[in-house]
NUROFI-777353 format. One record per residue (C-alpha): residue in three letters; chain; x, y negated, z. Coordinates in steps of 0.1 Angstrom, whole numbers. Example, Ala and Ser with C-alpha at 12.3 -4.5 7.8 and 13.67 -1.06 7.14 Angstrom:
PT  code  unit      X      Y      Z
PT   ALA     A    123     45     78
PT   SER     A    137     11     71
END
This chain:
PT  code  unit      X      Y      Z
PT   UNK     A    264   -420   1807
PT   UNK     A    274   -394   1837
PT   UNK     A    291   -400   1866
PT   UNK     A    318   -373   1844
PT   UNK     A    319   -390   1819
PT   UNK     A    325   -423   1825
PT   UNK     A    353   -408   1850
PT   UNK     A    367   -396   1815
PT   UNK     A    366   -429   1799
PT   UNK     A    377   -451   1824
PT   UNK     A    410   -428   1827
PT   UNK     A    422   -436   1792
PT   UNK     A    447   -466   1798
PT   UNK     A    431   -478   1766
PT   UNK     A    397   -478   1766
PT   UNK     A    398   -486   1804
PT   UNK     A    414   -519   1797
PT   UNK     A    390   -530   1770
PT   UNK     A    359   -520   1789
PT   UNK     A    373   -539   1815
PT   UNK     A    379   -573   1798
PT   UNK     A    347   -568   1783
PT   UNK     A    329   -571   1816
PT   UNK     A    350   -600   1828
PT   UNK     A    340   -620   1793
PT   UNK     A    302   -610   1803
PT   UNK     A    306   -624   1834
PT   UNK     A    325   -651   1822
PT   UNK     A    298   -663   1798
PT   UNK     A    273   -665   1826
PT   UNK     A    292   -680   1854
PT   UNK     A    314   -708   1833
PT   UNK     A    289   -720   1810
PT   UNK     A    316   -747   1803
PT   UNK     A    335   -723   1791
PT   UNK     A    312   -701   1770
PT   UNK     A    310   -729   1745
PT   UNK     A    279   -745   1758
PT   UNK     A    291   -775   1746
PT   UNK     A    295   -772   1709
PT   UNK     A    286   -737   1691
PT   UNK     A    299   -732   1655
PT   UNK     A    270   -717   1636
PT   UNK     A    259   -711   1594
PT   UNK     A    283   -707   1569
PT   UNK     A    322   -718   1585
PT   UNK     A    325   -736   1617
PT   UNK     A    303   -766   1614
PT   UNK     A    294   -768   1571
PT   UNK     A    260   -752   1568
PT   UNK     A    250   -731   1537
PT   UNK     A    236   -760   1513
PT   UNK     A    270   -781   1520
PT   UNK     A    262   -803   1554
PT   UNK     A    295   -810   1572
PT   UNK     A    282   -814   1602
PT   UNK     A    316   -833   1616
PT   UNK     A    313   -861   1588
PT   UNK     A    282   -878   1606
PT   UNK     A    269   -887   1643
PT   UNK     A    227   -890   1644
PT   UNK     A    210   -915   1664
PT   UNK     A    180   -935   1663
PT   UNK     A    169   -967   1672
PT   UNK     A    132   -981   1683
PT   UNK     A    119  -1020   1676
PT   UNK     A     94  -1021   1708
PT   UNK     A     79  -1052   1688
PT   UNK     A     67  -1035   1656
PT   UNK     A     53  -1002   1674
PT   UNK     A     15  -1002   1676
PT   UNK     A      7   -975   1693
PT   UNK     A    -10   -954   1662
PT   UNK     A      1   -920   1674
PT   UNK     A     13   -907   1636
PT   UNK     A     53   -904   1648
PT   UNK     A     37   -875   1675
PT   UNK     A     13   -859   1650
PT   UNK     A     34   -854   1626
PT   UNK     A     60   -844   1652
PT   UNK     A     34   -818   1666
PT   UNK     A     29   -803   1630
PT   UNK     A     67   -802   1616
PT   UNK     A     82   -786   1646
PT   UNK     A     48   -763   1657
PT   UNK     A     43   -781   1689
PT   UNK     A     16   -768   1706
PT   UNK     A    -11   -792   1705
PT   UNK     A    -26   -785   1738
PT   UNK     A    -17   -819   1761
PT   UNK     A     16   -822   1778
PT   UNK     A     37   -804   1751
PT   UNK     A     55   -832   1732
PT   UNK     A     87   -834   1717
PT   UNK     A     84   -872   1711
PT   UNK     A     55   -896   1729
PT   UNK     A     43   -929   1733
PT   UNK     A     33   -950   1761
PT   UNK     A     14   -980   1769
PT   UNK     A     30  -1008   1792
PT   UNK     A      7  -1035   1804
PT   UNK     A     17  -1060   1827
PT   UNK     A     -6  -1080   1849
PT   UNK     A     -8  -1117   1859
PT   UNK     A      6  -1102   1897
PT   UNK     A     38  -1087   1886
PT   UNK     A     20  -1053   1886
PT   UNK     A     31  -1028   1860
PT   UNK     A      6  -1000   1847
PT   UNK     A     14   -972   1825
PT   UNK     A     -6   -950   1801
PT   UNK     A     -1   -923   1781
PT   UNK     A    -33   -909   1768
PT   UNK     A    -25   -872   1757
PT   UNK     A      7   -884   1743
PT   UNK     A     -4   -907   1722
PT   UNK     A    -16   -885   1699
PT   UNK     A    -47   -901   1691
PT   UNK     A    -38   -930   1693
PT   UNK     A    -47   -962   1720
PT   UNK     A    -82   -972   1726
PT   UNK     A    -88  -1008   1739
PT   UNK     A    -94  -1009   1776
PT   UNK     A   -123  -1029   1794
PT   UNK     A   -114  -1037   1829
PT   UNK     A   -113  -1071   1847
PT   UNK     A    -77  -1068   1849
PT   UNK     A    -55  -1098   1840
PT   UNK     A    -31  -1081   1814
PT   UNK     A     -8  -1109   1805
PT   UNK     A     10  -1086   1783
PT   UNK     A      7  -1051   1768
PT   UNK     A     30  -1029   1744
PT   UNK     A     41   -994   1731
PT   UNK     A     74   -977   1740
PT   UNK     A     82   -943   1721
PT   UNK     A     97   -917   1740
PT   UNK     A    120   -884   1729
PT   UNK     A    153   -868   1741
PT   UNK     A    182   -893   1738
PT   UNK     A    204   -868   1727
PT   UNK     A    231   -881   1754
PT   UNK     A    265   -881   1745
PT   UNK     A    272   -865   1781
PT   UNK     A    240   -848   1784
PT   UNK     A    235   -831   1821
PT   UNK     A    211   -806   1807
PT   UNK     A    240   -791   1787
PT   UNK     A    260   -789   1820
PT   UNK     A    238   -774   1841
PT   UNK     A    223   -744   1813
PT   UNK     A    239   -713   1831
PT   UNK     A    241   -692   1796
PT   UNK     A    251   -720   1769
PT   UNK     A    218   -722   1754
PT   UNK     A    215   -758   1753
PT   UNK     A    244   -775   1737
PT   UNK     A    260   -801   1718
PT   UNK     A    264   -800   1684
PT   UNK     A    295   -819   1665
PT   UNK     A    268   -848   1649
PT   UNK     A    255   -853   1681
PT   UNK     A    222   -836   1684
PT   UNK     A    217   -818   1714
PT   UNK     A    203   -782   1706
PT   UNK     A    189   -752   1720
PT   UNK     A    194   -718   1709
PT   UNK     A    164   -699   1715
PT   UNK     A    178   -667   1713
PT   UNK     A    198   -669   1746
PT   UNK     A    172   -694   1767
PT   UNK     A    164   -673   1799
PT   UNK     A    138   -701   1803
PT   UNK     A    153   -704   1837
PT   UNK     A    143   -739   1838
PT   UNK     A    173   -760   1847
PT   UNK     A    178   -778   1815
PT   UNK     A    144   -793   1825
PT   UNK     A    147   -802   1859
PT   UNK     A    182   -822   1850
PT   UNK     A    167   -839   1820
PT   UNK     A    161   -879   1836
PT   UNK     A    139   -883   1809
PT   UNK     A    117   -858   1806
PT   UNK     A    118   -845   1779
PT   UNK     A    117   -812   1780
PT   UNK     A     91   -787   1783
PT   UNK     A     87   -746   1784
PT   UNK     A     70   -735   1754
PT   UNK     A     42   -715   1765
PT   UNK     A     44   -687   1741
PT   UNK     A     81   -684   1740
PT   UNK     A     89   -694   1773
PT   UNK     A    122   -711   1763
PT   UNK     A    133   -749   1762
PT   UNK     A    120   -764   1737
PT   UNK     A    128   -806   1731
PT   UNK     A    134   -832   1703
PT   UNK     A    162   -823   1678
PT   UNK     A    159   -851   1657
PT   UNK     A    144   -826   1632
PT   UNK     A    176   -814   1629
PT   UNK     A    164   -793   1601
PT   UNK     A    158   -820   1581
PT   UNK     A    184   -845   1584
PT   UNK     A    206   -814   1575
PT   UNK     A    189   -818   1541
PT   UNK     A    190   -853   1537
PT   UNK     A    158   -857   1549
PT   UNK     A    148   -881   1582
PT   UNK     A    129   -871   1611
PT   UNK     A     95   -864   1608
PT   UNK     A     87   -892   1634
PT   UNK     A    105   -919   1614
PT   UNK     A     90   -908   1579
PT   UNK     A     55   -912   1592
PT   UNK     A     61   -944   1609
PT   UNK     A     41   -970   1595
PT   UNK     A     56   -999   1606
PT   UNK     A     90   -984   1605
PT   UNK     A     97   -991   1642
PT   UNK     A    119   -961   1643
PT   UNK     A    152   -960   1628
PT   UNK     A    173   -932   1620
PT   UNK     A    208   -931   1610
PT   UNK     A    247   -929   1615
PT   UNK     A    267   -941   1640
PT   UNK     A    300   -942   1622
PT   UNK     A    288   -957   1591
PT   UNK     A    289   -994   1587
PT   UNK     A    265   -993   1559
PT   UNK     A    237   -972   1582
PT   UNK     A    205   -987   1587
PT   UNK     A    212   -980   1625
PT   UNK     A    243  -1000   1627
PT   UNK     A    227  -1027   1613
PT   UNK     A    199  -1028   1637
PT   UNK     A    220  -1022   1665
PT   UNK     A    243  -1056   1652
PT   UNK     A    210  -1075   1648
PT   UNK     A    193  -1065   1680
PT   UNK     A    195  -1068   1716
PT   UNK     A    202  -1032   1723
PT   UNK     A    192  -1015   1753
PT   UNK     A    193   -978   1765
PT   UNK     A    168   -962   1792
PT   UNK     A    182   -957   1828
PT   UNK     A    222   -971   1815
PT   UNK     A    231   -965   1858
PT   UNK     A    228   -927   1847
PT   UNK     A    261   -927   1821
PT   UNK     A    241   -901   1799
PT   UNK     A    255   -924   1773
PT   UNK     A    220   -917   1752
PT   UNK     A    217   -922   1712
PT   UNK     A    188   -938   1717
PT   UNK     A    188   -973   1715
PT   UNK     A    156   -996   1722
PT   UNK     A    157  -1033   1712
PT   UNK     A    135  -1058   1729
PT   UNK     A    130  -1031   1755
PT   UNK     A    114  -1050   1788
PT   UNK     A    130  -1046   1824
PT   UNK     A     99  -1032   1834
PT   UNK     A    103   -998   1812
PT   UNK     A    120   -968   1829
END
């Protein structure tokens, strides 16, 4: 546009006023990500009810791991890596597992073996391992989740169920969402270069279908259900457990809850 021209359309009262509030919303949406609604986006067919009937506001996801009854097989990140299109090179994971053993001394080691994903092989060391297990690890989809806060463009959000999101289509892959995640785990996909996370297979559980991780479970230690239910398998575990969350002095509030979790795991 010329310097004339734009001379000409800034001088209709008009068109000058809507060009103007259009660059204040622009900015607006960049420097209030609060206020761009990074929070909770509306999406699919009206507000929150997706095309095959989900409501998304008559349910809240979470999941629940039994520390006791994981063994360490690897299938919940496999089959992780193949429904979502992971890339399979190491350090990209949406959900992993790690090995805690703890020694006669107090001494804590931890291992994580490209994931998980092929499993645990048995060590042989002299070490006095007095006790060894598995803890699965993912996004806890927090109910006050700082990687929301700090994404300068609302990429990352909230959703109404409680899954937190990313839309790829405005990442910058700036970054942030990353470095605020206390969990890690986040990671820039290397082709895309955007956010990329857990999302409890959101396509799935929109269907009626569970996460990936949990259908491949063998030994079911993963548990996926409703928060608001009473009849949901999660609310049951979380009444028969000892519940605990990782890093509680954080207030993420996460939706993933760990029973017989040891003091040790961080």
């Amino acid at each position: 546009m010329s310097i004339l021209n734009i001379l000409n359309f800034t001088s209709q009262p008009q068109k000058r006023r809507s060009f103007v509030k259009t660059v204040l919303l622009s900015v607006a949406a960049i420097t209030l990500p609060g206020r761009s609604g990074s929070q909770e986006k509306p999406k699919k067919k009206s507000g929150w009810v997706y095309d095959n009937g989900y409501d998304a506001t008559e349910h809240l996801w979470g999941m629940g791991v039994n520390i006791d009854d994981c063994i360490g097989c690897g299938r919940c990140v496999a089959s992780c890596k193949e429904e979502n299109n992971v890339p399979k090179l190491p350090f990209f994971f949406r959900t992993w597992v790690e090995r805690y053993e703890i020694e006669a001394n107090g001494r804590v080691s931890v291992s994580s073996p490209n994931g998980g994903y092929d499993s645990f092989k048995p060590e042989i060391s002299d070490k006095q391992t007095i006790r060894s297990f598995f803890v699965p690890k993912l996004c806890n989809h927090c109910d006050n989740p700082p990687c929301v806060q700090v994404c300068p463009v609302g990429a990352t959000f909230k959703t109404v169920d409680g899954v937190i999101l990313v839309d790829k289509d405005y990442c910058i892959g700036c970054r942030y969402c990353i470095q605020a995640c206390p969990y890690g785990a986040r990671f820039l996909h290397p082709v895309t270069r955007t956010a990329e996370k857990c999302t409890f297979c959101y396509h799935r559980i929109t269907k009626g279908m569970s996460p990936a991780c949990v259908e491949n479970c063998p030994t079911q230690a993963r548990i996926f259900g409703e928060l608001k239910k009473g009849a949901s398998p999660l609310v049951r575990f979380k009444r028969m457990h000892n519940i605990n969350v990782l890093k509680p002095n954080l207030n993420t509030e996460p939706k993933v809850y760990y029973a017989n979790l040891d003091m040790e795991v961080s």
